[in-house]
KOLPA-209411 format. One line per field, with one value per atom (N, C-alpha, C, CB): residue number from 1; residue in one letter; atom name; x, y, z. Coordinates in steps of 0.05 Angstrom, whole numbers, padded with zeros to 5 digits. Glycine has a CB too. Layout:
N
seq	(NUM; ...)
type	(a; ...)
atom	(CA; ...)
xx	(X; ...)
yy	(Y; ...)
zz	(Z; ...)
END
This chain:
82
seq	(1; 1; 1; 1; 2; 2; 2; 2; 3; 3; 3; 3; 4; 4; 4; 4; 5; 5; 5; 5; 6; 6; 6; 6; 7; 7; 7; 7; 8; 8; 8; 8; 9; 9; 9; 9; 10; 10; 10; 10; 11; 11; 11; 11; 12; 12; 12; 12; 13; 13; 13; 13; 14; 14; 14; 14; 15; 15; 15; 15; 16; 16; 16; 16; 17; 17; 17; 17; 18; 18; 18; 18; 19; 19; 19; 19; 20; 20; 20; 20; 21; 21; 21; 21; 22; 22; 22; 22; 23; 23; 23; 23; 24; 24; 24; 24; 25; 25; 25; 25; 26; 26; 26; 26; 27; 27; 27; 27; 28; 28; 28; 28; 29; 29; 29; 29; 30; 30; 30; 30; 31; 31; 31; 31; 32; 32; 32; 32; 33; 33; 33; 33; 34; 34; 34; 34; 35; 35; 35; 35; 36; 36; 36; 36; 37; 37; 37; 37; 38; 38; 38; 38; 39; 39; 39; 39; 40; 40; 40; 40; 41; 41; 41; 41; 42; 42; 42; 42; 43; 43; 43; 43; 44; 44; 44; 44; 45; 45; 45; 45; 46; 46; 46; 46; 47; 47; 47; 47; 48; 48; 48; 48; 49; 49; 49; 49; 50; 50; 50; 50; 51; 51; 51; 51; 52; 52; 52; 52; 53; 53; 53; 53; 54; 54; 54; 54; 55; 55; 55; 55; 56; 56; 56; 56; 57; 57; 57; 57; 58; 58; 58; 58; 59; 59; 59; 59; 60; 60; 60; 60; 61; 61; 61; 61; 62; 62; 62; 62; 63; 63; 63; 63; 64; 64; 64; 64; 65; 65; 65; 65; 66; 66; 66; 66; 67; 67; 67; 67; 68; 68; 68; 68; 69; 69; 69; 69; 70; 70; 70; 70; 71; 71; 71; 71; 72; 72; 72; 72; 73; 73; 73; 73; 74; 74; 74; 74; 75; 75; 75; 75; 76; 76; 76; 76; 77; 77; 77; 77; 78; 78; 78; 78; 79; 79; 79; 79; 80; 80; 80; 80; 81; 81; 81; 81; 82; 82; 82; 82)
type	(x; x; x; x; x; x; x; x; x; x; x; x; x; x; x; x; x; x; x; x; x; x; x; x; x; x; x; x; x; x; x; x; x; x; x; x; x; x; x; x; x; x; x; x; x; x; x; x; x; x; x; x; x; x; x; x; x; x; x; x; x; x; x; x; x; x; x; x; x; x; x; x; x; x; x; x; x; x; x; x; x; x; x; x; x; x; x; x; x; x; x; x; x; x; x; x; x; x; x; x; x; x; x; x; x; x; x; x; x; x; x; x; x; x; x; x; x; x; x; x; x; x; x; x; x; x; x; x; x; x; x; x; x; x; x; x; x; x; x; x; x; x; x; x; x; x; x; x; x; x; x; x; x; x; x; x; x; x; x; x; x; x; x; x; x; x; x; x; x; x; x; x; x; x; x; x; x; x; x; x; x; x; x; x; x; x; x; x; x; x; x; x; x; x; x; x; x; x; x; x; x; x; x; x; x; x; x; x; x; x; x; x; x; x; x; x; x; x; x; x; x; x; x; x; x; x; x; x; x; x; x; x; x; x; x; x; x; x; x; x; x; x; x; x; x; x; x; x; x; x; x; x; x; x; x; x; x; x; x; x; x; x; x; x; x; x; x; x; x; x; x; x; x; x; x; x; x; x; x; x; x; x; x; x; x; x; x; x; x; x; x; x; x; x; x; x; x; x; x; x; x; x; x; x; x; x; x; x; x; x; x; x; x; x; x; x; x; x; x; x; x; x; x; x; x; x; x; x)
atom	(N; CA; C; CB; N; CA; C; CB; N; CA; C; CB; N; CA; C; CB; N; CA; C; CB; N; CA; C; CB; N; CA; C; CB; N; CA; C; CB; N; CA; C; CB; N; CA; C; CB; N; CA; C; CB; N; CA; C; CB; N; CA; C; CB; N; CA; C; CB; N; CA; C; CB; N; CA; C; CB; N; CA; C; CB; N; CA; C; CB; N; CA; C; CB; N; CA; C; CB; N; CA; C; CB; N; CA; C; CB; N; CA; C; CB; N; CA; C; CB; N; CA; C; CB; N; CA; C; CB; N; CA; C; CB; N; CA; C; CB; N; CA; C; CB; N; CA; C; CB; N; CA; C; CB; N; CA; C; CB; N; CA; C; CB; N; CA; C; CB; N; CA; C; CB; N; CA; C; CB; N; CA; C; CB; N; CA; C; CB; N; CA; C; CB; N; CA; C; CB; N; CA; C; CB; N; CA; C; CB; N; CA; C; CB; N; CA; C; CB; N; CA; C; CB; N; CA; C; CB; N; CA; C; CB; N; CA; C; CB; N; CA; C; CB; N; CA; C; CB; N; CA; C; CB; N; CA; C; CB; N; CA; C; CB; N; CA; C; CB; N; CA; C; CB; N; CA; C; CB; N; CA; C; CB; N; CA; C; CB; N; CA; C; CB; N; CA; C; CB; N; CA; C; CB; N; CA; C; CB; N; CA; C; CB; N; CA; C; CB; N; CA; C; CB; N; CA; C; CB; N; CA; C; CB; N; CA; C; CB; N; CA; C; CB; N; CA; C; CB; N; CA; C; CB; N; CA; C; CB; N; CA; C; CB; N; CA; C; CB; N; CA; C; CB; N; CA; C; CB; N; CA; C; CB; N; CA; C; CB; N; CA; C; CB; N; CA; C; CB; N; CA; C; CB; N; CA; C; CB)
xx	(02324; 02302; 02313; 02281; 02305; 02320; 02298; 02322; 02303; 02285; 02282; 02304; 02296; 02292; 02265; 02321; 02257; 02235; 02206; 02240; 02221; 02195; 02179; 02205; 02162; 02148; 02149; 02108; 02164; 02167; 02139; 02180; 02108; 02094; 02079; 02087; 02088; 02077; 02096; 02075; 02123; 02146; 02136; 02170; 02124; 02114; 02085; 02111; 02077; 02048; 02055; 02030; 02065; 02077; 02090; 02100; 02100; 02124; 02094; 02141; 02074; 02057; 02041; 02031; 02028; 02007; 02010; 02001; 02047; 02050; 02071; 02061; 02097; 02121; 02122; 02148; 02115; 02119; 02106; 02115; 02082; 02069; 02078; 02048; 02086; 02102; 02136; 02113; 02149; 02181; 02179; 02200; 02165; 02159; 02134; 02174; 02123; 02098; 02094; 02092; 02114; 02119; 02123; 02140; 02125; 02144; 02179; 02133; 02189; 02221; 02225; 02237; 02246; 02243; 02256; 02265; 02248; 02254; 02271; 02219; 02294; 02312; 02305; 02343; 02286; 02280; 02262; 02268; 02239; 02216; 02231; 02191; 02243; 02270; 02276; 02294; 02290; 02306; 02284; 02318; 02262; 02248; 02217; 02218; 02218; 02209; 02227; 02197; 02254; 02278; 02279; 02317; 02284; 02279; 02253; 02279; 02232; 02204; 02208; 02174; 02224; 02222; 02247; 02224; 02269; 02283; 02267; 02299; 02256; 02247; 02223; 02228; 02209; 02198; 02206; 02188; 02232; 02242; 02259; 02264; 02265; 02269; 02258; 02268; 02235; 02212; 02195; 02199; 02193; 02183; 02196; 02184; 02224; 02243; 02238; 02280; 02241; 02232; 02212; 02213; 02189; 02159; 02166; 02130; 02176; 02175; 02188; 02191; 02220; 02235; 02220; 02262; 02208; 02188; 02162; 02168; 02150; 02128; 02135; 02112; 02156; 02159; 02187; 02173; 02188; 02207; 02240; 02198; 02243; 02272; 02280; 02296; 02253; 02255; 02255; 02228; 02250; 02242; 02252; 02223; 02274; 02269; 02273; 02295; 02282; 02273; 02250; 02267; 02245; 02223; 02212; 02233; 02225; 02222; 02213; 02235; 02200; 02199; 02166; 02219; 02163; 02127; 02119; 02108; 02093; 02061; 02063; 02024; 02059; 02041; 02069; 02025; 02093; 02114; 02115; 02150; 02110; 02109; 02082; 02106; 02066; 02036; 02046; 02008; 02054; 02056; 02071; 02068; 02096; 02117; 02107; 02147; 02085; 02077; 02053; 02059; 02037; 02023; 02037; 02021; 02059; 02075; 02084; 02094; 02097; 02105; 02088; 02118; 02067; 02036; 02029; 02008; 02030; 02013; 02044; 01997; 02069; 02086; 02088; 02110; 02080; 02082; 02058; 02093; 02042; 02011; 02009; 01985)
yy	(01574; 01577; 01577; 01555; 01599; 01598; 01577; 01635; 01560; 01539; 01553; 01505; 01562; 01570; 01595; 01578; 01597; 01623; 01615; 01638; 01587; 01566; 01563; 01536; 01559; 01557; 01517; 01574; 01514; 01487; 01476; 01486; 01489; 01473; 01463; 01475; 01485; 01480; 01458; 01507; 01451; 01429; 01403; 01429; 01399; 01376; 01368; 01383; 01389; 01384; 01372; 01408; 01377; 01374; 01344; 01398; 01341; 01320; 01293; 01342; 01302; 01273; 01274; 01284; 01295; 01293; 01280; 01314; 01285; 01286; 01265; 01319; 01266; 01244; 01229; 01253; 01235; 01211; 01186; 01216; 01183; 01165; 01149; 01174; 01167; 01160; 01136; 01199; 01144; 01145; 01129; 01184; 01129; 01118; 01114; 01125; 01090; 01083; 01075; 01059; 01059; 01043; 01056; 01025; 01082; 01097; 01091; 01086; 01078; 01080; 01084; 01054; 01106; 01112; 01078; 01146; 01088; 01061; 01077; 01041; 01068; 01083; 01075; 01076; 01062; 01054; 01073; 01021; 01072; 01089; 01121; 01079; 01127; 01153; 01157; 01154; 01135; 01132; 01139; 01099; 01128; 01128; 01168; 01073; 01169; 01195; 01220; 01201; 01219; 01241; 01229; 01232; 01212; 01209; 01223; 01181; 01217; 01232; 01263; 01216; 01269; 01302; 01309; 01315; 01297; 01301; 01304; 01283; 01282; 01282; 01312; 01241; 01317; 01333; 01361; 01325; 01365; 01394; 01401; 01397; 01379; 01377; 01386; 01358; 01374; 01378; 01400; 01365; 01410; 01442; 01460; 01452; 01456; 01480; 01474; 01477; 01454; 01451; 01476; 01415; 01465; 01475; 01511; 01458; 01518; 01544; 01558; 01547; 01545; 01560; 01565; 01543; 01543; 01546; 01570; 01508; 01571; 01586; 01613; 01576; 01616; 01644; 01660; 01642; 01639; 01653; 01651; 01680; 01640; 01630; 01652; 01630; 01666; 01686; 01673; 01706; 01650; 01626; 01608; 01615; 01584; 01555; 01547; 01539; 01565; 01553; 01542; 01580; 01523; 01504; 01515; 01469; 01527; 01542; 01569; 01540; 01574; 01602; 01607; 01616; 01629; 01621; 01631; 01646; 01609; 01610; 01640; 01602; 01658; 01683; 01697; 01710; 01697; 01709; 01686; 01710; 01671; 01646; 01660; 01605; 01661; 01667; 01697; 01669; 01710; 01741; 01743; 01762; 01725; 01732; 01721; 01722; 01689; 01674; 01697; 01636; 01711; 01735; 01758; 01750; 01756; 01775; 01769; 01784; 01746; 01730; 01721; 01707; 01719; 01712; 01734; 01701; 01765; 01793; 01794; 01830; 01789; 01800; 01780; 01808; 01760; 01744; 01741; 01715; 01759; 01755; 01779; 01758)
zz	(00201; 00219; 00248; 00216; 00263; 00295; 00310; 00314; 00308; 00327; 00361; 00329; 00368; 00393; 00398; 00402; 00379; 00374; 00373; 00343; 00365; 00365; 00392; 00357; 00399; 00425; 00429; 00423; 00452; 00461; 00459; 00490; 00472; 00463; 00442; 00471; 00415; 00391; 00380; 00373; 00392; 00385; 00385; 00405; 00421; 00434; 00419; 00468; 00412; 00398; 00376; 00392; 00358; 00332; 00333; 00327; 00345; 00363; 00367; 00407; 00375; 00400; 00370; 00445; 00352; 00330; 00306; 00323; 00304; 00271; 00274; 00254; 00284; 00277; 00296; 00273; 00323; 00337; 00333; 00360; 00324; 00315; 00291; 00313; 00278; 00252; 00262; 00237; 00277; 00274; 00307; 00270; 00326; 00347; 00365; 00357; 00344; 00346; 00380; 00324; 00383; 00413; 00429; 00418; 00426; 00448; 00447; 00477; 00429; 00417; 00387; 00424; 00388; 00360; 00341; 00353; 00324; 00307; 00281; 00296; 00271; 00259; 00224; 00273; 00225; 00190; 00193; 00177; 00204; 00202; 00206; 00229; 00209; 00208; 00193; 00216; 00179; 00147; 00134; 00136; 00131; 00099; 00110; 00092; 00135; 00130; 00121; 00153; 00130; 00131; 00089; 00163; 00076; 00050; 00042; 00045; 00043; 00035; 00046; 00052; 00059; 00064; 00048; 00099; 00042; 00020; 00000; 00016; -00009; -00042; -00035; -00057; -00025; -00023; -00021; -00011; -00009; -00009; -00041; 00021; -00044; -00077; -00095; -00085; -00097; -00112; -00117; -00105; -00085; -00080; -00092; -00052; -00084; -00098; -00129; -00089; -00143; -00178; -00177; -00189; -00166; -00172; -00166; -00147; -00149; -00136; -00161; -00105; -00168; -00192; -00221; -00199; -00220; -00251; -00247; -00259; -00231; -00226; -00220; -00206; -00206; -00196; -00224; -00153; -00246; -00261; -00253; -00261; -00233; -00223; -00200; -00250; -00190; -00163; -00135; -00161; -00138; -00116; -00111; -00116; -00099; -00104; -00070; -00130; -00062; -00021; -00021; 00007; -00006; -00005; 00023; -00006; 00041; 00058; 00063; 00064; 00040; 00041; 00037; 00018; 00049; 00064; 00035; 00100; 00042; 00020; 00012; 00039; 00036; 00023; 00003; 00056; 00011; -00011; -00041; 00007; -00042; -00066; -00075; -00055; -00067; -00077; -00092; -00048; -00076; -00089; -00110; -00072; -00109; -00130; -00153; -00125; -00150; -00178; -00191; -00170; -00174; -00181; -00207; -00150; -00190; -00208; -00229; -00199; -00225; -00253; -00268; -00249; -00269; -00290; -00298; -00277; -00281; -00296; -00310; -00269; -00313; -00328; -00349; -00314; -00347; -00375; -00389; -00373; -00386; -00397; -00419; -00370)
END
């Protein structure tokens, strides 16, 4: 992903809504609350990729790879095994 493509204020938004609250409640990050979210997005990019390889027939296992191409390819892979 080229992060730089990203728009700085969708970053900061993202940043004040979603993890800062999470990882630096105080206004300092706190490095446990770090540890155990960067783990839950492990086990989770893990997991996705499982789910993606089984459903899409082994066309898929990026966990990164957008909804609407996962949606199309599991489409495909259901009218061909039916």
């Amino acid at each position: 992903m080229d992060h730089d493509a990203i728009p700085p204020e969708y970053i900061e938004r993202v940043w004040s809504e979603v993890w800062g609250p999470i990882v630096a409640p105080k206004g300092v990050l706190e490095l446990r609350s770090i540890m155990a979210e960067l783990y839950d997005y492990h086990v989770l990019m893990s997991e996705v990729s499982k789910v993606y390889d089984a459903c899409t027939g082994g066309k898929i296992s990026k966990p990164n790879t957008k909804a609407e191409a996962v949606i199309a390819v599991i489409g495909d892979y259901y009218a061909e095994t039916q």
